[in-house]
GUZALUM-267364 format. One record per residue (C-alpha): y, z, x; residue in three letters. Coordinates in steps of 0.05 Angstrom, whole numbers, plus 5000, padded with zeros to 4 digits. Example, Ala and Ser with C-alpha at 12.3 -4.5 7.8 and 13.67 -1.06 7.14 Angstrom:
<sites>
491051565246ALA497951435273SER
</sites>
This chain:
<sites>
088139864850UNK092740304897UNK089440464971UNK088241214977UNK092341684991UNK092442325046UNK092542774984UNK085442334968UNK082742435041UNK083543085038UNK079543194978UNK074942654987UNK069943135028UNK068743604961UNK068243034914UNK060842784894UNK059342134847UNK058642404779UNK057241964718UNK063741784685UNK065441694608UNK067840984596UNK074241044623UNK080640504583UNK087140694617UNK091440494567UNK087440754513UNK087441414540UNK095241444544UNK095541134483UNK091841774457UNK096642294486UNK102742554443UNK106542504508UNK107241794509UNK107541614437UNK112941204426UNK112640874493UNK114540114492UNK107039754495UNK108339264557UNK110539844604UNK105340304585UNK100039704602UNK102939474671UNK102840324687UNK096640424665UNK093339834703UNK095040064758UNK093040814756UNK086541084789UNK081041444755UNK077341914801UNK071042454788UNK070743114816UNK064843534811UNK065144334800UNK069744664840UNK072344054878UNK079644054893UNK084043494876UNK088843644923UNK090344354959UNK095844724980UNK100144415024UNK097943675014UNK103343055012UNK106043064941UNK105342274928UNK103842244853UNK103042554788UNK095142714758UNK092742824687UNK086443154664UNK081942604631UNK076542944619UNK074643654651UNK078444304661UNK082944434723UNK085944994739UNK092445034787UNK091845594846UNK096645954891UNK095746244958UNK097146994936UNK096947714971UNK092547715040UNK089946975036UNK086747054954UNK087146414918UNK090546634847UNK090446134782UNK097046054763UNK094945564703UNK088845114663UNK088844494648UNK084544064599UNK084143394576UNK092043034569UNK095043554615UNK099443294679UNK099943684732UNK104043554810UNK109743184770UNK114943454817UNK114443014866UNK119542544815UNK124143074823UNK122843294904UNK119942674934UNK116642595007UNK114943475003UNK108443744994UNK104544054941UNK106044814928UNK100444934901UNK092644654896UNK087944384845UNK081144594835UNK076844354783UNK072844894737UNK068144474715UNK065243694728UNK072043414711UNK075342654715UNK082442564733UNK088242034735UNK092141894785UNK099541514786UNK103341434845UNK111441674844UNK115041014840UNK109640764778UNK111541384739UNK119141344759UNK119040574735UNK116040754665UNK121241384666UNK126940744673UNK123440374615UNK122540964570UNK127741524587UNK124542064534UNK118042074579UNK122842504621UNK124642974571UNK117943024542UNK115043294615UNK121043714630UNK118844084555UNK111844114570UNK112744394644UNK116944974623UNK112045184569UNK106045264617UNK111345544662UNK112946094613UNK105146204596UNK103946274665UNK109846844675UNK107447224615UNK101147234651UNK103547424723UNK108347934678UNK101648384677UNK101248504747UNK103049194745UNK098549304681UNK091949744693UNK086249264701UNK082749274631UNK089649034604UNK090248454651UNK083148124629UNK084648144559UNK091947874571UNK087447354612UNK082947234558UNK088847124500UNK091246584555UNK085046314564UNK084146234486UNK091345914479UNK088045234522UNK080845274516UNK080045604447UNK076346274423UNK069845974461UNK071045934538UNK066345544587UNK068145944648UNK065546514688UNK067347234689UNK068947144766UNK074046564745UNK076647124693UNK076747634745UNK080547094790UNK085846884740UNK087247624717UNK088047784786UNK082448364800UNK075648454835UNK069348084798UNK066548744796UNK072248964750UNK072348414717UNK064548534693UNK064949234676UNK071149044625UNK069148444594UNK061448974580UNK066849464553UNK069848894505UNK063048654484UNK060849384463UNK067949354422UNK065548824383UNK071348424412UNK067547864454UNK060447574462UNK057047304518UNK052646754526UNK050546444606UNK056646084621UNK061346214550UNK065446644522UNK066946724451UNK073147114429UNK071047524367UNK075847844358UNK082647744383UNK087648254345UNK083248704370UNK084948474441UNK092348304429UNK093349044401UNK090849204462UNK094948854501UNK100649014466UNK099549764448UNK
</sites>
């Protein structure tokens, strides 16, 4: 096992013991499309050597401005990525679920910091691999590179078609939130209308009176602590109109 690293000081003072699934490294990468393919031997010695760390509810893997010193994957949980925005307001930038990686970047930028932090939505687990592990699977098995470059620039472009409805009036920006929120979690969300309100980018306030006005529509129902998506042409006419 790998000593810790600043990035896991830093974070070690929000995270609390949580039970954890039963946790097989290699059977997890194994499961993930991203590393089928990948020659058996290398994928063991990098997964042995991996960490496997719990986080409880709004605990942050690493924050802004940390030592970028590894790359992370969701194994269980949801994690969304944050951004130091207008006057100080922490703005989600992306979600993550289970087989997502996230702080990659340091392959290509080493010895910088993270640009971003890492805060998880709900009780979460994550996996940690240090820089020079992933780089020496990356000599072993050259399409792993490709395969991360692909998936980065497809949450890159979710997250700009998201950020594309600043100027949007408010109403418009939670239901753009709440096709992108369907496109990782699916049409039932587990999260809060203030981590709506949050990732849309307006005042929780807002954020309540819109998501009532959706749920008169006929559009969305509400449960403590879900959201289902009823009707979603509804809300991408809306959106689009």
């Amino acid at each position: 096992m790998s000593s810790p690293s600043s990035a896991d000081k830093t974070s070690r003072a929000s995270r609390k013991p949580v039970s954890s699934p039963p946790w097989n490294p290699e059977k997890y990468f194994r499961s993930l499309p991203l590393f089928a393919g990948a020659p058996a031997e290398g994928l063991r010695a990098f997964s042995r050597k991996t960490r496997f760390l719990s986080f409880p509810k709004g605990g942050a893997v690493f924050n802004e401005g940390d030592p970028a010193d590894g790359a992370w994957w969701v194994a269980e949980g949801c994690v969304k990525i944050v951004k130091t925005g207008y006057q100080g307001r922490a703005v989600a930038v992306d979600l993550l679920t289970r087989g997502d990686v996230f702080g990659p970047a340091v392959l290509l930028d080493p010895a910088k910091t993270h640009l971003t932090g890492a805060l998880c939505v709900i009780r979460s687990w994550v996996v940690k691999t240090s820089a020079a592990d992933l780089s020496a699977l990356l000599k072993t098995w050259p399409p792993l590179a490709q395969t991360l470059l692909v998936q980065a620039a497809r949450r890159l472009q979710r997250a700009w078609r998201l950020r594309a409805m600043e100027g949007e009036p408010a109403d418009r920006k939670v239901a753009a939130t709440l096709l992108w929120l369907r496109e990782v979690l699916g049409p039932s969300l587990a999260i809060s209308r203030r981590e709506i309100a949050d990732i849309a980018g307006v005042a929780p306030e807002t954020a309540v009176r819109v998501m009532l006005t959706f749920k008169r529509r006929g559009w969305t129902s509400a449960a403590p602590g879900l959201i289902t998506l009823k009707r979603s042409d509804r809300l991408e006419s809306f959106v689009e109109d």
